[in-house]
LOKOL-415176 format. One record per residue: residue in three letters; z, x, y of N, C-alpha, C in turn. Coordinates in steps of 0.1 Angstrom, whole numbers, plus 5000, padded with zeros to 4 digits. Each point is the difference from the previous one (the first is absolute). Layout:
AlaZXYZXYZXY ...
This chain:
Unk911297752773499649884994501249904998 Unk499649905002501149865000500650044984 Unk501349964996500549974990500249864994 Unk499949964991500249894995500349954992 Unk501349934995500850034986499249914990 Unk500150074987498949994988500349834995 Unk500449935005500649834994499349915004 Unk500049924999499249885003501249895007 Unk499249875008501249925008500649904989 Unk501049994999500249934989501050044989 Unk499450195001500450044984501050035002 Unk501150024989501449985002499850174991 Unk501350065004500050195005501850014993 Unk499750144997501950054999500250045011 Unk501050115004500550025006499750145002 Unk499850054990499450124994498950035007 Unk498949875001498949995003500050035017 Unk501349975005500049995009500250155012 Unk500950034992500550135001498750094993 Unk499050004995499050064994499350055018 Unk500249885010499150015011501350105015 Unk501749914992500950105014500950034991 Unk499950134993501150054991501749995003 Unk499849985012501450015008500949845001 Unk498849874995500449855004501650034990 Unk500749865005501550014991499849805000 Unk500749934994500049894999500649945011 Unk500750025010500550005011498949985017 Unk499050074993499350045012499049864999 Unk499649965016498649934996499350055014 Unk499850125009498850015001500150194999 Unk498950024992500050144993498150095006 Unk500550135004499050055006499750134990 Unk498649964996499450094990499450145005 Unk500550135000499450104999498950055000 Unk500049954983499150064997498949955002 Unk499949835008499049924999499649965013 Unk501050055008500349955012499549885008 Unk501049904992499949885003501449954995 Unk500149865005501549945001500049874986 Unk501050024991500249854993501249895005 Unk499649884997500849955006500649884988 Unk501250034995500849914990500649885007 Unk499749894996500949875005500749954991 Unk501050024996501149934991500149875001 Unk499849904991500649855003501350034998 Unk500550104995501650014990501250085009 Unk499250065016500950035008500749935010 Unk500050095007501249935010498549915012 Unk499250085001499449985005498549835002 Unk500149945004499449884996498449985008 Unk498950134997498450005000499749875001 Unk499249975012499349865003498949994994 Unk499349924993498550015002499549865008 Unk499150035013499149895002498750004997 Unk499449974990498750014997499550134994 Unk499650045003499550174997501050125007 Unk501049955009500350095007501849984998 Unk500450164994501550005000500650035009 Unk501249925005500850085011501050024996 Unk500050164993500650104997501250065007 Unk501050004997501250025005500550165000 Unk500150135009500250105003501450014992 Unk500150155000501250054992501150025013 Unk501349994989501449995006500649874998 Unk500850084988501049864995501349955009 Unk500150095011501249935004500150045015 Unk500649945010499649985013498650005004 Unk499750055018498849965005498850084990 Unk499149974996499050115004499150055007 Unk499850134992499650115011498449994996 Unk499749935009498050075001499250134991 Unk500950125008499650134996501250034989 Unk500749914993501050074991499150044984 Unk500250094998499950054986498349945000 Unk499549944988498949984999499549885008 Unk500649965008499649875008498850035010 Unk500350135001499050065012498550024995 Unk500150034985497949984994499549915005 Unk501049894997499649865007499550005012 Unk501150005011500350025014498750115003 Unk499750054994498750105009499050014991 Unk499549914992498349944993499550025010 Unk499849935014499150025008499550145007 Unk500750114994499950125006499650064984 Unk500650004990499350094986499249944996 Unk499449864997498649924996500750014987 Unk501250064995500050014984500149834994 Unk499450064990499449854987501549954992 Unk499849885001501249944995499949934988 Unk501350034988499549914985501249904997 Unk499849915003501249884993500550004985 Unk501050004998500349954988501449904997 Unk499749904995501449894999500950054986 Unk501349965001500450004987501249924996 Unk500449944991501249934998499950004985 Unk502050044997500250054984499750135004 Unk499550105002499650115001498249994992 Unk499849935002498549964996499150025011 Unk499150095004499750055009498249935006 Unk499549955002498749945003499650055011 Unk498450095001499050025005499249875014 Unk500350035012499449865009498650095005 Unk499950145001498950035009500450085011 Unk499250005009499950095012500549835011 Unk500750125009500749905014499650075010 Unk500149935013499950075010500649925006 Unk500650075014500949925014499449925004 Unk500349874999498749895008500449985016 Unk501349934999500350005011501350105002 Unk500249985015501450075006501150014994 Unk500950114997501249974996500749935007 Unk501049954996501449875002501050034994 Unk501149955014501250004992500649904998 Unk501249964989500549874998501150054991 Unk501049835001501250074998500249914986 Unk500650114990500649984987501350084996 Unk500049934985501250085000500250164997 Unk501250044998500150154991500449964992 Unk500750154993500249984986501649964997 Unk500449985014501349955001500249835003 Unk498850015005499449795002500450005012 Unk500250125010500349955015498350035006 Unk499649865013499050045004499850115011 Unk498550054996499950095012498150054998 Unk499550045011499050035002499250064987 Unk498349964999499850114985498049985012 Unk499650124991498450025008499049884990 Unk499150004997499649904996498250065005 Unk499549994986498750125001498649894993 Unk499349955010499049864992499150124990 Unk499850014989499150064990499049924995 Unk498849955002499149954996498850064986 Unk499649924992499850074989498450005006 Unk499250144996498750005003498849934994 Unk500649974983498849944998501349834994 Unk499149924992501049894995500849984993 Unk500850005008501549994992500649844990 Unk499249944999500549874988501150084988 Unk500549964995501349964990499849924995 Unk500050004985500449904987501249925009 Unk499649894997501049905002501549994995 Unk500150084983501150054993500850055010 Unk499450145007500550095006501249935013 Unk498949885007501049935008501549974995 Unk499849904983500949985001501050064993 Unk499550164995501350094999500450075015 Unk499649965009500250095013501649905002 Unk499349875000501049925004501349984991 Unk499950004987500850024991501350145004 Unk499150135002501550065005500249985010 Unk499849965010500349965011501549925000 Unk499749854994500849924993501650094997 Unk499250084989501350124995500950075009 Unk499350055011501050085008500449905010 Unk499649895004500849945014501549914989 Unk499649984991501349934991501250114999 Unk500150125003500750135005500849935015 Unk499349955010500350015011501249905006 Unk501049995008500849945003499549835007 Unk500649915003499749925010499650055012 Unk501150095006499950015012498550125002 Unk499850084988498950105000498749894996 Unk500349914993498749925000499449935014 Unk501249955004499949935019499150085006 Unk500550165003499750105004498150065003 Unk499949984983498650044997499449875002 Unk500749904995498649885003499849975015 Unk501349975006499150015019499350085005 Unk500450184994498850085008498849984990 Unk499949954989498549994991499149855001 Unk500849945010499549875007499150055008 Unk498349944998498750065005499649885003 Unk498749995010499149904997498950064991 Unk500050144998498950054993500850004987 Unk499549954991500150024988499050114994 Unk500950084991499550064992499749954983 Unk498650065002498749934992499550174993 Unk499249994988499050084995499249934992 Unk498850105004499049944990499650014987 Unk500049874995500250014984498749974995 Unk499949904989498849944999499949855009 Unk500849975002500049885010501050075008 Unk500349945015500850075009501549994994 Unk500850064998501549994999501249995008 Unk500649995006501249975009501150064993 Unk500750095007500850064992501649965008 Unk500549944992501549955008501250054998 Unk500450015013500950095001501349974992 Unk500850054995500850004989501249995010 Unk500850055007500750025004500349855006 Unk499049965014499849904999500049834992 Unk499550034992500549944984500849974998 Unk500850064994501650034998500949965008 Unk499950035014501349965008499949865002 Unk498649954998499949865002500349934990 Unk500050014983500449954991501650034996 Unk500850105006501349975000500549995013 Unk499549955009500949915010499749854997 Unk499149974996500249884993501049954987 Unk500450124998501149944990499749964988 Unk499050004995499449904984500149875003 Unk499549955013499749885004498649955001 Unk499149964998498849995005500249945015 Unk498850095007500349955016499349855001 Unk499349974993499149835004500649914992 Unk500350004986500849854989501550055006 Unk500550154998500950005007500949994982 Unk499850034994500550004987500250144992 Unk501050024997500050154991498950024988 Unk500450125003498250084992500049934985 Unk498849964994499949994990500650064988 Unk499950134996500750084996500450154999 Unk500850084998499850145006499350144990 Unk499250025009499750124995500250074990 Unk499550164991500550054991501150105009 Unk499750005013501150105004501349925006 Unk500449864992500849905007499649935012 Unk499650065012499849905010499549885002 Unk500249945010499049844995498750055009 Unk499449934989497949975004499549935008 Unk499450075010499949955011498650055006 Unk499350005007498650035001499650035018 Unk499850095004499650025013498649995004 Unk500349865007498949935010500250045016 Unk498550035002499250005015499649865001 Unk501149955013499549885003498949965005 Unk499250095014498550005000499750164990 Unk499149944994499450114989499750095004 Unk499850134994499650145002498550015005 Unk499549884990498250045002499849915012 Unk500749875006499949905009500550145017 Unk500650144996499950005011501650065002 Unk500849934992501749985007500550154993 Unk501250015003500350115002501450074989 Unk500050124992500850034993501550045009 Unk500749875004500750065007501649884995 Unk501250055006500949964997499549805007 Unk499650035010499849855005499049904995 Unk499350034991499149904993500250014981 Unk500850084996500649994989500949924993 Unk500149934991501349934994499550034981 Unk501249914998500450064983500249864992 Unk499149984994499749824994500050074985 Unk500049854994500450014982498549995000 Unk499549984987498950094996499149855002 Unk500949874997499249875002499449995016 Unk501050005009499950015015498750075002 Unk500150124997498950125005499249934997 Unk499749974987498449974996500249805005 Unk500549965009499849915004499550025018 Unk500850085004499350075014498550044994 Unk499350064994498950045000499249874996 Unk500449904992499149894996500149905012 Unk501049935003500249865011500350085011 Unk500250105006499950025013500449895007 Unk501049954997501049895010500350075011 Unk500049905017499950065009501650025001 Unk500549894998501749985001500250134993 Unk499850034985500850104992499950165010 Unk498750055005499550055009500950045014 Unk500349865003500850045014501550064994 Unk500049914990501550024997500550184997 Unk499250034992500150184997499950035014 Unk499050035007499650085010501250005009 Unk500549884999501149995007501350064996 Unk500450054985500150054993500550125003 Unk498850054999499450174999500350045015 Unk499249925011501050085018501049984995 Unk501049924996501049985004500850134994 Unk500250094986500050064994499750175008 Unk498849935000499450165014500750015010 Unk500849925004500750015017501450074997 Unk500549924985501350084997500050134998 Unk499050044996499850104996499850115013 Unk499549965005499650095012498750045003 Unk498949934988498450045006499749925019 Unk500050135005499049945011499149875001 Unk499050024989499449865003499749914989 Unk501649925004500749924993498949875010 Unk500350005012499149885006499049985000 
């Protein structure tokens, strides 16, 4: 008979609880094969090294191996890598703080992929990349979004210039990553973010005037704008990003001036090309 862990989607779990199902999990691990249940859990840390996509219902889940290529068949990567041969049943669970939350049953939707990020040293190199789709609906409290993005925030302010460059050109998508909340949410990339609000200097990129004022963590306040919008379509990427004062922003969303418009976009390639995103044009 199928197993099925006793929680509901949603409910937030110890660790304890967790280990109640693979006595053997350690806080280290995130994909763990149950024994006694014989089925696989699958932990996604917002708080690791590792940076879990979601588009919509479906996570693209990043394979283990913190440092060089990875291995397909390495260590537990292979439960994954051969679903299509054991049929075994898969249970999601997210956690950040060590706060552990219940998403449901996943299965392989599409093909595995590979794509390149960093290690745990920040040099790039190949990782597997496992689409997990949730079986029944996956919506999120809207809260939840924006504590996802809050540590987010936390760990890329860790990262160097040159390690922010790094992760925002390879996290330059046309697909944005989205989940569903109670209204759709857009979930923006942090890293991205960031490298765009300090290469601007505490300048606003459109008045062109230093930030209003700074931060409780000192920096100056500055606010990351998609110059075509997220929901219009455009893209979470280094080339349609810039970093306006908080007046600006909410002037781009009201007057949609075409001048102010050209001027960013212009902006943001120009920014993308130094950098080295591909499609800066």
């Amino acid at each position: 008979m199928k197993y099925e862990p006793p929680f509901s989607p949603g409910q937030e779990v110890s660790f304890d609880d967790i280990r109640s199902i693979v006595p053997q999990a350690s806080f280290g691990a995130g994909i763990l094969y149950s024994k006694n249940y014989n089925c696989l859990i699958i932990l996604s840390k917002h708080d690791s090294l590792y940076e879990d996509e979601w588009r919509g219902n479906t996570l693209h889940y990043t394979g283990t191996g913190r440092s060089g290529e990875q291995d397909l068949y390495y260590r537990d990567n292979r439960f994954l890598a051969n679903l299509h041969l054991t049929k075994l049943p898969v249970y999601l669970f997210e956690s950040s703080n060590k706060v552990y939350t219940y998403r449901g049953e996943v299965m392989l939707s599409e093909k595995r992929y590979q794509a390149t990020k960093p290690d745990k040293d920040g040099l790039m190199r190949k990782v597997w990349i496992f689409p997990l789709t949730l079986v029944s609906d996956g919506s999120v409290p809207e809260e939840y979004i924006a504590e996802y993005e809050k540590e987010k925030k936390k760990q890329v302010k860790k990262l160097s210039i040159s390690q922010l460059q790094s992760q925002a050109v390879k996290s330059s998508s046309k697909t944005s990553s989205y989940r569903q909340a109670t209204s759709k949410q857009y979930i923006r990339n942090q890293s991205i973010a960031r490298y765009t609000k300090l290469k601007a200097n505490g300048i606003c990129e459109l008045c062109e005037k230093p930030a209003p004022f700074f931060d409780k963590d000192g920096e100056p306040y500055l606010e990351s704008h998609h110059v075509v919008w997220l929901e219009r379509g455009g893209a979470d990427s280094i080339n349609n990003t810039v970093a306006l004062c908080p007046n600006c922003h909410k002037k781009m969303h009201i007057v949609e001036d075409k001048n102010d418009f050209n001027k960013l976009i212009a902006i943001a390639k120009n920014r993308a090309k130094e950098s080295g995103y591909g499609s800066a044009n």
